[in-house]
N, C-alpha and C positions, 0 to 999 in steps of 0.2 A: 729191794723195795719192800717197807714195810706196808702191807696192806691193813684197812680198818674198814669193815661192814658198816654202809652208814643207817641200814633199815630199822634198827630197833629207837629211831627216832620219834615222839609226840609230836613234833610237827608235818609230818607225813601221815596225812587223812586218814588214812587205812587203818596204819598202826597206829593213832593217837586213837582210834576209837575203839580198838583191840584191849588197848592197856588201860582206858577209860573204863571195860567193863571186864576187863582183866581176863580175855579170852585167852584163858593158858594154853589151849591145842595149837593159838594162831601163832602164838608169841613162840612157843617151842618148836614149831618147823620152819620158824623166822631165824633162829639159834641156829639150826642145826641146820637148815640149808646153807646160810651161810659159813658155817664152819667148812661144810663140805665142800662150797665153793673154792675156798682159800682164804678167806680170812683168818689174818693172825692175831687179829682183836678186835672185839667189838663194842660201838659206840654205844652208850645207852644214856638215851635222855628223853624225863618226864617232865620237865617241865613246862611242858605246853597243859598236864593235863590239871593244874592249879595249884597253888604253892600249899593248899590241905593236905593234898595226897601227893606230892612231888616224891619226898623223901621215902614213904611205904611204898611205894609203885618200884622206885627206884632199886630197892633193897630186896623186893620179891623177884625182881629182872635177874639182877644179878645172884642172887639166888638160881635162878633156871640156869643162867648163862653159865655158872660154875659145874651146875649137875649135866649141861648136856653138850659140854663141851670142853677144849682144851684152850681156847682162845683167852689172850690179853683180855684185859677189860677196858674200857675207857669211859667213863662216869663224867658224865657230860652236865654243866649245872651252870649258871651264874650266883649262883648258892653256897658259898663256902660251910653253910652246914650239912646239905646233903654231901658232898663231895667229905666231909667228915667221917657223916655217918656210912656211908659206902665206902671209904677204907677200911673202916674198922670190921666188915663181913666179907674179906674178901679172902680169907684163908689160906694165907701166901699165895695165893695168883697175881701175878706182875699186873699192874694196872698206872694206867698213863692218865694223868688229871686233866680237864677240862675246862676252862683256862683260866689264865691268869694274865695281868697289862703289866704293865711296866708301874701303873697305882693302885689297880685293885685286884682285891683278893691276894695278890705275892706276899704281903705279909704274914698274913694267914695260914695259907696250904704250904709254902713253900718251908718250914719246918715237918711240915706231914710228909711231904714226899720225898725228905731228905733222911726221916725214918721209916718207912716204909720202899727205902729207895725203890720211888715210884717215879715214871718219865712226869713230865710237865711240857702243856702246850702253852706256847707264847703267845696272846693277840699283839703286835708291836706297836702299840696302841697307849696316849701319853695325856688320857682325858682329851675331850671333844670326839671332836669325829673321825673318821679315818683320814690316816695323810693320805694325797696323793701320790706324794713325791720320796722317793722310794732311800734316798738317802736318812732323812725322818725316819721313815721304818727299820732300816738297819741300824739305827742308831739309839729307837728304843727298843729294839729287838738285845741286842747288844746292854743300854742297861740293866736289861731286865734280866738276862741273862749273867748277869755281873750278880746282883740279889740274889738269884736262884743258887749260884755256886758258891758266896759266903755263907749261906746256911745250911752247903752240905749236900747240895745237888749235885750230881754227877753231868759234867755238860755233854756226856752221851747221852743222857735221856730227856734233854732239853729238848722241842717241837715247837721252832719258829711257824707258826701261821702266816702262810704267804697273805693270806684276806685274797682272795679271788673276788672282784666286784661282777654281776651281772654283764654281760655286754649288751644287753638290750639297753640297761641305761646309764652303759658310760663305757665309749666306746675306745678308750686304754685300758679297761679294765683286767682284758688279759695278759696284758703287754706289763702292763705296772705291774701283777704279780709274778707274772715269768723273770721280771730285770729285779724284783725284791729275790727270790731265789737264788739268783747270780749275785745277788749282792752279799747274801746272809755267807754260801758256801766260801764266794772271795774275802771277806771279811773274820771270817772263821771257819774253820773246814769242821770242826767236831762238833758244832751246833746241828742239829737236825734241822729237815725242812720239811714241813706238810702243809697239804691243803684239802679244805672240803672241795672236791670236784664238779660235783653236781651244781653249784652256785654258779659256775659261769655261764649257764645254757637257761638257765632262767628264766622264764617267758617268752622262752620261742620255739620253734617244732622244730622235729627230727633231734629233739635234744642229744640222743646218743652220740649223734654224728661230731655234733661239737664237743663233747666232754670227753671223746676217744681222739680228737685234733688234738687239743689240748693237754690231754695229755702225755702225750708221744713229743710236745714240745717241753714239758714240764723236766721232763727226763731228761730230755738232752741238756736242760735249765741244770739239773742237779736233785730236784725231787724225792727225799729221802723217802715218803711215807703220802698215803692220800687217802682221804674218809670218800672210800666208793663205793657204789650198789655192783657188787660182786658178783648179784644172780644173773642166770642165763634168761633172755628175751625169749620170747614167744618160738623165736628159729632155731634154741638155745644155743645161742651166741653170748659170748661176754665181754664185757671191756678187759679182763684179765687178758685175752688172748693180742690185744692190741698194748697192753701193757708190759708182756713177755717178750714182743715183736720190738718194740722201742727202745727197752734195753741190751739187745740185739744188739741195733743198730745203733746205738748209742754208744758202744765200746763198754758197755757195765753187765756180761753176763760172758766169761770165758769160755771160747769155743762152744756158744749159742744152749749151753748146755741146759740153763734154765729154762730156756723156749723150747726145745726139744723135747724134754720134759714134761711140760707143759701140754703139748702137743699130743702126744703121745697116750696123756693121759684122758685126753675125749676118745680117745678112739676103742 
C-alpha cells in the first residue's frame, strides 16, 4: 500500500492558515512528522489560500518537503500551471500529479508526466458531475487512462480516483466507491487505485472510527494507495496500525510480515 500524508492541505483550517502566513516551524514538523509516521508521499496543496499566491506557497512547500524529507511528492492543483511550475523544482524526486478527468487538464500535464515520468491521478470524471454508477466511472477511468498511455505514461503510475462521496449525504456513497475499486482492478489490474480517505466520514463524529472501517474494506476492495492523516491521536494511535492489520487479513502482506513490522516498531 502506497501511503500519501493528507495534512499539508489549505483546506484544513490549521494548516491553510499556517501556509497563509507561512509559518515555517508549523509547516516543517508537519513534514517531518509525517515522514516519520510512514508516509511515502506527500500531498501539498495551496489552493485554498488564493489563486495570487497558490503557485509561490506551493513551490516554498515543496521546497521544505524536498530539504526535510525523503517522501514522493504530490502537488495538488486544479491549476495546470502550478502543477507546471512545481515539476519543474522538484529535483528528480518522484512526484505523482494531482489530477486530471478524462477532459480537463490530461491534455496539458499528461506530456509532463510522461517526461518527467511522473504517476498521474485520475478523477473518472467526463464533465458534469460525478456518476453514480460505477460502470460510467470505469469506463472513463479507462479512457482516460487510454490518453495518459498514448502520451508516454507508464500505466503503473496511473491513480484511478475512487471519488469516495460523504456518507452523511449519500448513503452508497461507500459502497459506490468500494464496487468503483473492484471495478477499475477487474477491468485492469496495472492501473492503480486511490482514494482520499478522510472524505467518507465527513460531517459526522468519532470520524476515525469510520475512515479505519472503511478502510480495512477498501483493501480487501484492492486499494492500491490512499491520501491519510498518518499522525498518531491524542493515545498515539494511528490508522496505519489498522491499515497493516487489513492487509494482514486481506491475503496482501506474506507471512504478516509488514504488520509485524509495523508493530514492532511502536514499541
Amino acid at each position: 500500500m502506497f501511503i500519501i500524508g493528507e495534512k499539508l492541505n489549505s483546506s484544513i483550517p490549521k494548516t491553510g492558515e499556517a501556509m497563509k502566513t507561512f509559518d515555517r516551524d508549523y509547516l516543517a514538523r508537519l513534514i517531518e512528522a509525517q515522514a516519520e509516521a510512514g508516509a511515502d508521499c506527500l500531498d501539498i496543496n495551496t489552493a485554498a489560500c488564493g489563486a495570487e499566491r497558490e503557485t509561490e506557497l506551493m513551490l516554498k512547500i515543496i521546497e521544505m518537503a524536498l530539504e526535510g524529507s525523503d517522501c514522493s511528492i504530490m502537488p495538488d492543483s486544479p491549476d495546470p500551471s502550478v502543477i507546471k511550475a512545481a515539476a519543474a523544482v522538484m529535483k528528480g524526486r518522484e512526484f505523482i500529479i494531482n489530477s486530471v478527468t478524462v477532459s480537463e487538464r490530461i491534455d496539458e500535464l499528461a506530456p509532463l508526466a510522461a517526461e518527467h515520468n511522473a504517476g498521474v491521478v485520475v478523477l473518472p470524471l467526463a464533465g458534469g458531475g460525478i456518476p453514480g454508477d460505477v460502470d460510467e466511472r470505469v469506463e472513463n477511468a479507462l479512457a482516460a487512462a487510454a490518453k495518459l498511455t498514448a502520451a508516454g505514461v507508464k500505466k503503473d503510475k496511473i491513480y484511478i480516483d475512487a471519488i469516495i462521496e460523504a456518507i452523511s449525504t449519500s448513503d452508497n456513497g461507500a459502497l459506490t466507491a468500494l464496487d468503483t475499486i473492484r471495478g477499475i482492478k477487474a477491468a485492469d489490474p496495472e492501473l492503480k487505485t486511490v482514494c482520499g480517505l478522510s472524505n467518507v466520514s465527513f460531517g459526522l463524529p468519532k470520524r476515525a472510527s469510520l475512515n479505519a472501517a472503511f478502510l480495512s474494506m477498501a483493501v480487501l476492495y484492492g486499494l492500491d494507495a490512499a491520501i491519510i492523516d498518518v499522525l498518531p491521536n491524542k493515545n498515539g494511535e494511528s490508522i496505519l496500525q489498522t491499515l497493516y492489520a487489513a492487509k494482514a487479513l486481506a491475503g496482501r502482506d506474506e507471512y504478516c510480515m509488514d504488520y509485524i513490522t509495523y508493530i514492532r516498531s511502536l514499541q
